[in-house]
C-alpha positions as CSV (number, residue, x, y, z in Angstrom):
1,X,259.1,-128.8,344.4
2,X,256.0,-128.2,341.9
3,X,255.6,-129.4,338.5
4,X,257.2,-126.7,335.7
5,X,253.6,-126.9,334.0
6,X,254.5,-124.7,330.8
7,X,252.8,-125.9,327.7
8,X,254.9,-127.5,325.0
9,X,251.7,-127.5,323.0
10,X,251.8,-123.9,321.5
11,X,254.5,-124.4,319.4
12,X,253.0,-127.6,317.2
13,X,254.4,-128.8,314.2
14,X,251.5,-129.4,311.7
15,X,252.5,-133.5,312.3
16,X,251.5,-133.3,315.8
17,X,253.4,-134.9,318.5
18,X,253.9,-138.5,318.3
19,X,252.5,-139.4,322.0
20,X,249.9,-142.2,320.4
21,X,252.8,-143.5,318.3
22,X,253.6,-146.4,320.6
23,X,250.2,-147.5,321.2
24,X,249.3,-147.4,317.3
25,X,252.3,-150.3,317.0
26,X,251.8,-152.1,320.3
27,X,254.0,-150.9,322.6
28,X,251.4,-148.7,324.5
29,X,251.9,-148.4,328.4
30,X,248.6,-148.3,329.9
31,X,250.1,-147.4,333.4
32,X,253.3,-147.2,335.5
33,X,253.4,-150.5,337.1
34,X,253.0,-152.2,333.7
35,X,256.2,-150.3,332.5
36,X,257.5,-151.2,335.6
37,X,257.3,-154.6,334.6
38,X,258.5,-154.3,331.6
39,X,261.4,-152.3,332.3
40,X,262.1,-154.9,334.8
41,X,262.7,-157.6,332.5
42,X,264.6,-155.6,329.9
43,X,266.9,-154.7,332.3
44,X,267.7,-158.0,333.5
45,X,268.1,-159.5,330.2
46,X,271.1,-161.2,329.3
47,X,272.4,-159.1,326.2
48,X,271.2,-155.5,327.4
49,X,274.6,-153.9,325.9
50,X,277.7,-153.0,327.8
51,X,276.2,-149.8,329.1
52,X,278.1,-149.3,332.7
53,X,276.4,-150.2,336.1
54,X,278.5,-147.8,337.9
55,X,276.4,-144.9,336.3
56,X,277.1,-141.2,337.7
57,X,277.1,-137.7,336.1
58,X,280.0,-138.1,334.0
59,X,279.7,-141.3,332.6
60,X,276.7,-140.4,330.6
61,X,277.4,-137.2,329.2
62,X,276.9,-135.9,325.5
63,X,280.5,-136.0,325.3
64,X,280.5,-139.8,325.0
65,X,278.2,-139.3,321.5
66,X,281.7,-137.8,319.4
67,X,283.6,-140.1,318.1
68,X,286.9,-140.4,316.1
69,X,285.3,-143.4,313.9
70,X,283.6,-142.1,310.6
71,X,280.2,-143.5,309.3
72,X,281.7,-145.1,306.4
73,X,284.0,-147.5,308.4
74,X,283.7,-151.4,308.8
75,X,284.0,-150.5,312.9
76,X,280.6,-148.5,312.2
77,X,278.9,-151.5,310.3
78,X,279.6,-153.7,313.2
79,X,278.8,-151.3,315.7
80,X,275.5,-150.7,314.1
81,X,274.7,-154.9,313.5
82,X,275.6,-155.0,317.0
83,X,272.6,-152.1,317.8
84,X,270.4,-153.9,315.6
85,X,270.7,-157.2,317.8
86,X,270.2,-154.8,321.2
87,X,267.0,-153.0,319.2
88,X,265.7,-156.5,318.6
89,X,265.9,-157.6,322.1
90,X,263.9,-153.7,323.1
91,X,261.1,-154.9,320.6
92,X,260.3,-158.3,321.5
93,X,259.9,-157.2,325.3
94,X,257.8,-154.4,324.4
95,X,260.0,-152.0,323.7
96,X,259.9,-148.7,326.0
97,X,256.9,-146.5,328.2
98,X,255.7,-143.3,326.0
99,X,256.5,-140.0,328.3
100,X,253.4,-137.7,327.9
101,X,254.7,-134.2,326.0
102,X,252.1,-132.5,328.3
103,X,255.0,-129.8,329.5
104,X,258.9,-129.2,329.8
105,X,260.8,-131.2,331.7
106,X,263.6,-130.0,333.0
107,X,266.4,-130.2,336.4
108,X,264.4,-129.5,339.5
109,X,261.1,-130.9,338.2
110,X,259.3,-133.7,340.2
111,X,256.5,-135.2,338.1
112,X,255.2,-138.8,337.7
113,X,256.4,-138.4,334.2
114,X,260.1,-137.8,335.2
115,X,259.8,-141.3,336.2
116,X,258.5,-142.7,333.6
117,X,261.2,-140.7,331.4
118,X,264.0,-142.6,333.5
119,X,262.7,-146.0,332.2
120,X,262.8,-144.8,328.8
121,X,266.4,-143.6,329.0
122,X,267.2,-146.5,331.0
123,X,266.2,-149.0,328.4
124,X,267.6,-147.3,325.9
125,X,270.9,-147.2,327.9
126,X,271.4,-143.2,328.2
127,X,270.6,-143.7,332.0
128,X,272.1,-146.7,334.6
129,X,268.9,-149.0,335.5
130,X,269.8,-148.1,339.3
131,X,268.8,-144.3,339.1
132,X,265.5,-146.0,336.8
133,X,262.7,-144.8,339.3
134,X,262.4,-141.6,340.9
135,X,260.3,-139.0,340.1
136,X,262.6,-135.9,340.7
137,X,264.8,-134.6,337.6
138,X,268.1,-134.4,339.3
139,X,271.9,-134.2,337.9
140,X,271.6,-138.0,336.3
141,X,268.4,-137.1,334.2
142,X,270.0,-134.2,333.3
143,X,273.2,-136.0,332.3
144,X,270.8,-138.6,330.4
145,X,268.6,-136.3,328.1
146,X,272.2,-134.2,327.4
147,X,272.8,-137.6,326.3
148,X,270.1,-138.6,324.4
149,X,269.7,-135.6,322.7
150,X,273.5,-135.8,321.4
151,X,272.5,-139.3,319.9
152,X,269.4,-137.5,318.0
153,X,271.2,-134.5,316.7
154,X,269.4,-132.1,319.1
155,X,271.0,-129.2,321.0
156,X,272.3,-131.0,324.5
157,X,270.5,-128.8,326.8
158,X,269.1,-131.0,328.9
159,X,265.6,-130.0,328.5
160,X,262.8,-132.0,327.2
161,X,261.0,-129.8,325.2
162,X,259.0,-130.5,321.4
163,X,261.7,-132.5,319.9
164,X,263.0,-134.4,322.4
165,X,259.6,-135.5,323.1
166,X,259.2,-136.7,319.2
167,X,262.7,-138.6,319.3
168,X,261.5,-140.1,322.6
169,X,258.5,-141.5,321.7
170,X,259.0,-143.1,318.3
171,X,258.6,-147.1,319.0
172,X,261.0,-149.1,319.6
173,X,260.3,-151.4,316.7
174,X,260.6,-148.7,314.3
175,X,263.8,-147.9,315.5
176,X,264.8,-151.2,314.5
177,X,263.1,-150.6,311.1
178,X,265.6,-147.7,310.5
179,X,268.6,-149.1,311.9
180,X,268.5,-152.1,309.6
181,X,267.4,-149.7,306.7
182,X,270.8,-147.9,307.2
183,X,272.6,-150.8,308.4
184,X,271.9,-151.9,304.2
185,X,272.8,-148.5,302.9
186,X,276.4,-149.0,304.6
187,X,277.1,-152.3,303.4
188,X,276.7,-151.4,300.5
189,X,278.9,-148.7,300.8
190,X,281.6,-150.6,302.4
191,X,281.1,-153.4,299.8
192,X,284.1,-151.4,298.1
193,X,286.8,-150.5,299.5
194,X,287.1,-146.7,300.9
195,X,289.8,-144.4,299.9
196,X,292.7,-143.7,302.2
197,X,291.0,-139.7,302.2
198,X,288.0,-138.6,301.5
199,X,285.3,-136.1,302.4
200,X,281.5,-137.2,303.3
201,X,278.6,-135.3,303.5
202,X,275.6,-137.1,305.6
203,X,272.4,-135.2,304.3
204,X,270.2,-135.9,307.1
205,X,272.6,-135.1,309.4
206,X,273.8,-131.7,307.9
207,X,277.5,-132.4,308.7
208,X,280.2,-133.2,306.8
209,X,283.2,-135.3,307.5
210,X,286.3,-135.1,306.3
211,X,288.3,-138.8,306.7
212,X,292.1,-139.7,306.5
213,X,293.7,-142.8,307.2
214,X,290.0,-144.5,308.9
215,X,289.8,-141.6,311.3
216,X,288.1,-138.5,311.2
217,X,290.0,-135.4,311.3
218,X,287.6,-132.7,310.7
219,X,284.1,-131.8,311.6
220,X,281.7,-129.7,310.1
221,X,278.5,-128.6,310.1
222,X,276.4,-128.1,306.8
223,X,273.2,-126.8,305.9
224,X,271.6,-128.9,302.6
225,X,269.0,-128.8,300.3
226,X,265.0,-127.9,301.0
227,X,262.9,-130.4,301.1
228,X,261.5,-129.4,297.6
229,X,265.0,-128.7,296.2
230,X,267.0,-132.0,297.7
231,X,270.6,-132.8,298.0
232,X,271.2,-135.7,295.5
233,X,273.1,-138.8,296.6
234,X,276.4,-138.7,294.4
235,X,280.0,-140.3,294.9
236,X,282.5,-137.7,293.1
237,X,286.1,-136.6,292.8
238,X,286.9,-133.0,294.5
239,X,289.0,-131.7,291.5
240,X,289.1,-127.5,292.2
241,X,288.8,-125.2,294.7
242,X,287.4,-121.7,294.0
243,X,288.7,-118.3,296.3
244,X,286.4,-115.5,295.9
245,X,284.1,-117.1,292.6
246,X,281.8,-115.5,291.0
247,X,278.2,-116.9,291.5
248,X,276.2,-117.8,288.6
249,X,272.6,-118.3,289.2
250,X,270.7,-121.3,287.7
251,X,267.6,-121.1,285.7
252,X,265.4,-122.7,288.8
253,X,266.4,-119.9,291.2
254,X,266.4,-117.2,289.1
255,X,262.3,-118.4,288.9
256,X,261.7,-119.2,292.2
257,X,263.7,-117.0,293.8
258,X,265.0,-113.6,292.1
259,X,261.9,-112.7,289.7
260,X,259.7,-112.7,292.7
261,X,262.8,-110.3,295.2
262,X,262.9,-108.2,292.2
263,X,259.3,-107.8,291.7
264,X,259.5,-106.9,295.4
265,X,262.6,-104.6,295.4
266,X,263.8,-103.3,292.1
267,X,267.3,-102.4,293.6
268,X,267.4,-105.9,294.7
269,X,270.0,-107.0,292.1
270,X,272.1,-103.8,292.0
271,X,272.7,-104.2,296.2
272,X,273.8,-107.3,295.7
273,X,276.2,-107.0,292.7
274,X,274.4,-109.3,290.7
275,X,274.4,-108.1,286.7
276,X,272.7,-109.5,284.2
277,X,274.1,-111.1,280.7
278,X,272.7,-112.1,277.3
279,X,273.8,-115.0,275.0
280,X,276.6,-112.9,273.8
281,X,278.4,-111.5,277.3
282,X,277.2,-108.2,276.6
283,X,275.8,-106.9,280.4
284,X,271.8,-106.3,280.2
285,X,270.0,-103.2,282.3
286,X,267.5,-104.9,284.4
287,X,265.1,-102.5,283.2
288,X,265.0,-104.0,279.8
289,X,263.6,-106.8,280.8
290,X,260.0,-107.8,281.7
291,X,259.9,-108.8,285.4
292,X,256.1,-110.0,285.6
293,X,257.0,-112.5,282.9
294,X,259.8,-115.9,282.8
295,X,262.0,-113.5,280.3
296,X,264.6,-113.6,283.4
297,X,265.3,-116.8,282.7
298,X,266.5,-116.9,279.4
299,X,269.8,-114.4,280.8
300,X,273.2,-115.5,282.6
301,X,273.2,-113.7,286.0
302,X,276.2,-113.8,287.7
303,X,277.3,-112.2,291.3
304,X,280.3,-110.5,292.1
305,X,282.5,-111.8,294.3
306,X,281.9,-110.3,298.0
307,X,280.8,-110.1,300.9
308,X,277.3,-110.6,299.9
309,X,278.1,-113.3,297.4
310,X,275.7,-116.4,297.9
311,X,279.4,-118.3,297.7
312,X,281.1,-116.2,300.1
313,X,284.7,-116.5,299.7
314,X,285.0,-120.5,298.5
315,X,283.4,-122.8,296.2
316,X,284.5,-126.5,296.3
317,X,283.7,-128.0,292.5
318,X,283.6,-132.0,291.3
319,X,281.9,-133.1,288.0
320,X,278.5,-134.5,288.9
321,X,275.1,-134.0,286.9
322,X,273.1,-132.3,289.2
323,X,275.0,-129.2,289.0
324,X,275.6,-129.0,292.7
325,X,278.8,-127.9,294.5
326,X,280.3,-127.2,298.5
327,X,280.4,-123.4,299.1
328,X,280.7,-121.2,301.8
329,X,278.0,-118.6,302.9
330,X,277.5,-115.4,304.0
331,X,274.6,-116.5,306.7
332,X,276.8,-118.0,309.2
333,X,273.5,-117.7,311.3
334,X,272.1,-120.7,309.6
335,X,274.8,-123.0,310.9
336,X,273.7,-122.9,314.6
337,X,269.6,-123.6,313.5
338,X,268.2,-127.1,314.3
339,X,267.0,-127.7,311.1
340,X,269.8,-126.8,308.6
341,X,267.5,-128.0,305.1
342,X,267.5,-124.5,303.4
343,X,269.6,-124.6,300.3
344,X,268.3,-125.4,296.7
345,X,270.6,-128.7,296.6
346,X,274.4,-127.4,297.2
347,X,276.0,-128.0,300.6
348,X,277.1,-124.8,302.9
349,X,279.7,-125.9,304.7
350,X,280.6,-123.6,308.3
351,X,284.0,-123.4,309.2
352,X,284.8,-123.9,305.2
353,X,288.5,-122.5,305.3
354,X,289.3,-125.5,307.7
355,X,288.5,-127.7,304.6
356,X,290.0,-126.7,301.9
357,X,293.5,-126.0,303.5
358,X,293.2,-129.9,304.1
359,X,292.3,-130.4,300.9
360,X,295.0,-128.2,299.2
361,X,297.8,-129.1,301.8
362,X,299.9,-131.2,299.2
363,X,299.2,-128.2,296.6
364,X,303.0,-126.3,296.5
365,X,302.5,-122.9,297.6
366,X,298.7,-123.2,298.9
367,X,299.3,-123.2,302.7
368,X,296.5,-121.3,304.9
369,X,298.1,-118.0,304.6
370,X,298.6,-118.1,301.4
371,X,295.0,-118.8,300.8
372,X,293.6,-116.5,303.5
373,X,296.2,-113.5,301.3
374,X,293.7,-114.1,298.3
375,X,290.5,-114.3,300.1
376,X,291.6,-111.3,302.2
377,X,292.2,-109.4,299.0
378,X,288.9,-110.4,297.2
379,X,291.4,-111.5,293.8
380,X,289.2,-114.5,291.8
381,X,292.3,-117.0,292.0
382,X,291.4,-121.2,291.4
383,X,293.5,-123.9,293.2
384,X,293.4,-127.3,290.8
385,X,293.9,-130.7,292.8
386,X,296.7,-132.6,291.8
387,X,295.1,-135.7,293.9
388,X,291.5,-135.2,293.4
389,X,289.7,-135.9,296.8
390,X,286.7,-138.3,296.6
391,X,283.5,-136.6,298.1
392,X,280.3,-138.5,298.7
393,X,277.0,-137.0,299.3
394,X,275.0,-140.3,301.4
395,X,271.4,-140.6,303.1
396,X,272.0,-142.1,306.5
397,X,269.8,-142.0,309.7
398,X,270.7,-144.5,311.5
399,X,274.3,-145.4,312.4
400,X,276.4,-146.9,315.6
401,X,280.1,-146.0,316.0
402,X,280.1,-148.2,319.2
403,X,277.1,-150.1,319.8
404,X,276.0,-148.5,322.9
405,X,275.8,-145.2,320.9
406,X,273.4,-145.3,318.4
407,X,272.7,-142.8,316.4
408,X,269.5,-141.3,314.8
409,X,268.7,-138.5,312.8
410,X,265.3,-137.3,311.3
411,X,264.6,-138.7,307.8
412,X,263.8,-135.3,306.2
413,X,263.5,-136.7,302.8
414,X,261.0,-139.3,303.4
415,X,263.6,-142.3,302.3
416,X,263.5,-144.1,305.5
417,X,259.7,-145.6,304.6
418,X,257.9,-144.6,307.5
419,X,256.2,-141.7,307.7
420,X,256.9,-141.1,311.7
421,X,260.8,-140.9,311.0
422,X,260.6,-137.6,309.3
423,X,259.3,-135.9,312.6
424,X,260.4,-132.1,310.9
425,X,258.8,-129.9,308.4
426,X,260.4,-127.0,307.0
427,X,257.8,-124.7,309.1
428,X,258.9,-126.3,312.8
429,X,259.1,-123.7,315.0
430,X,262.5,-123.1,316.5
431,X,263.3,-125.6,319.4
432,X,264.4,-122.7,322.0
433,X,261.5,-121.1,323.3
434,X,260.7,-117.6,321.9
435,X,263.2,-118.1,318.6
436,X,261.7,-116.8,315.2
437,X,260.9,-119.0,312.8
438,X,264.8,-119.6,311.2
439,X,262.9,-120.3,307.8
440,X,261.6,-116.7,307.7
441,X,264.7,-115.1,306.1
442,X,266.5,-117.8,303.3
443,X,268.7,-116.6,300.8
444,X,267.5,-119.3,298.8
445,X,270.7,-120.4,297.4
């Protein structure tokens, strides 16, 4: 077989790749019989884990990532302490070989650097330590990176392309840095007790989990705040639920965002129902007002409820001071992009009907047909919670729901204290090779 010898390199992120990240902290491999060496004795030491000797295919699939145990549990704090005491043991033997991001890996390549990738999955426990050193990417590597990149938040293909190149090669030691960051940030969640239900959105995660009884019974994937217009940590109460709202604009996006589309395309506001309204209700032409200047912004506008509606068919409300809310959106596309930071602070949530029939299920009369009857038939219609649900908006990046499956996410917002951590930027390229930027087209909202 020959080496797959396509460059990774054309599609840069302006951060660069961190291949000289483990050298700059001391964990740089000068060769392959020094990692050798130190994979040796990492794998023979006394508190590697419980990561299973009798390794094949199916035993170290992405499936084994999911879990029914949510973030916010005492099962996850312990499970993430435990991590922390594994990471420790990693660092102080030198934690694990950099793999060169000279070109794609992928099944059927045979490279030196498949090998060394096998010791880095090895010590991190994604592969067995008996398939540790060959050279040729088979059905276990494959298996292993599907793995990995479940644990990272990246799309389990099985490839080692950009950004499974980044999340390989931070250091070891700064892994530890970010699990004990996060390992802080949930006890002091936990220092209270949770409620029996609840709803929790992880921001650098982009999912949302929706909790009953210390289990999770629903999944879903979000898309939050840019990295200029963040989604603030909060801990609320879920009080109404909103079928086929009306959209109001705030003054920030009617700046940043409409002034310039309607400078752009005057018939911008009429194709997408949005109307325009003065201190007194009374509906304002667009023409009447003075587009190169901020005059905009001293008017109410408000969308009509629709298929082009920024809110879609839902919006999930609970009092907080940041004016931010759950919604559904008309981009569904956005759900399935890598990098889901592309609101201006509310959370998009996919799959959104899912949700509030859970939350509305002790609501008399508010069963899933009900509610799909009203969305169906575009009628503004508000369902009030009897039981308001708590909702908490968190900043975790680091988290174990069984300590051999840690978990790591990128810390987009810079909160993590090292710069390496946040590995994205809002202008990455896409990961799968000839995808448009997903940045290009925003709605802004």
């Amino acid at each position: 077989m020959t080496i797959n010898r396509r460059s990774i390199h054309g599609r840069s992120t302006r951060r660069g790749f961190l291949s000289g990240a483990s050298a700059a902290f001391g964990l740089g491999f000068t060769g392959l019989a020094q990692a050798q060496s130190t994979l040796d004795g990492l794998l023979r030491a006394p508190a590697r884990g419980n990561w299973d000797d009798q390794f094949d295919t199916r035993g170290s699939s992405a499936r084994q990532v999911s879990s029914f145990s949510p973030i916010f549990s005492s099962q996850s704090l312990y499970s993430t302490q435990a991590a922390i005491q594994s990471y420790e043991q990693i660092a102080a033997q030198g934690g694990w070989p950099n793999v060169p991001a000279r070109y794609t890996l992928k099944l059927g390549v045979v490279s030196p650097d498949v090998e060394l990738l096998r010791q880095r999955l090895a010590i991190s426990g994604d592969l067995s330590p008996q398939a540790a050193r060959s050279q040729a990417f088979d059905s276990y590597v494959d298996a292993a990176v599907k793995r990995f990149q479940a644990r990272h938040g990246l799309p389990a293909d099985g490839v080692v392309g950009e950004h499974a190149y980044k999340a390989l090669n931070v250091p070891a030691d700064l892994r530890l840095f970010q699990l004990r960051a996060n390992a802080a940030r949930l006890q002091t969640q936990l220092a209270e007790a949770m409620p029996a239900r609840y709803v929790m959105v992880n921001i650098p995660a982009a999912a949302i989990e929706a909790v009953e009884n210390g289990q999770v019974v629903q999944r879903h994937t979000a898309v939050v705040g840019k990295v200029d217009r963040q989604t603030p940590i909060l801990n609320s109460r879920i009080q109404n639920l909103n079928l086929n709202p009306y959209w109001h604009a705030p003054a920030s996006i009617v700046r940043k965002d409409i002034i310039p589309l309607v400078r752009k395309d005057p018939t911008y506001l009429q194709r997408n129902g949005i109307h325009i309204f003065n201190g007194n209700r009374e509906e304002v032409p667009p023409q009447a007002i003075d587009w190169n200047s901020d005059e905009a912004v001293n008017y109410l506008f408000r969308q009509d409820p629709g298929p082009k509606s920024a809110m879609a068919s839902v919006k999930i409300n609970f009092p907080n001071p940041h004016a931010v809310y759950m919604h559904d959106t008309p981009q569904q596309g956005l759900f399935s992009e890598l990098m889901r930071f592309e609101s201006s602070g509310c959370v998009r949530v996919q799959n959104v009907r899912d949700l509030i029939v859970w939350l509305a299920r002790d609501e008399p009369g508010w069963d899933r047909q009900a509610i799909e009857r009203v969305i169906s038939a575009r009628t503004r219609q508000d369902i009030d919670l009897s039981n308001p649900v708590p909702v908490y908006f968190t900043y975790v990046t680091a988290w174990a729901t069984d300590p051999a499956v840690v978990q790591f996410r990128d810390d987009i917002y810079h909160r993590d204290g090292a710069d390496q951590l946040a590995m994205s930027e809002l202008t990455t390229t896409a990961y799968a090779a000839g995808q448009e930027n997903p940045y290009a087209q925003g709605d802004g909202f």
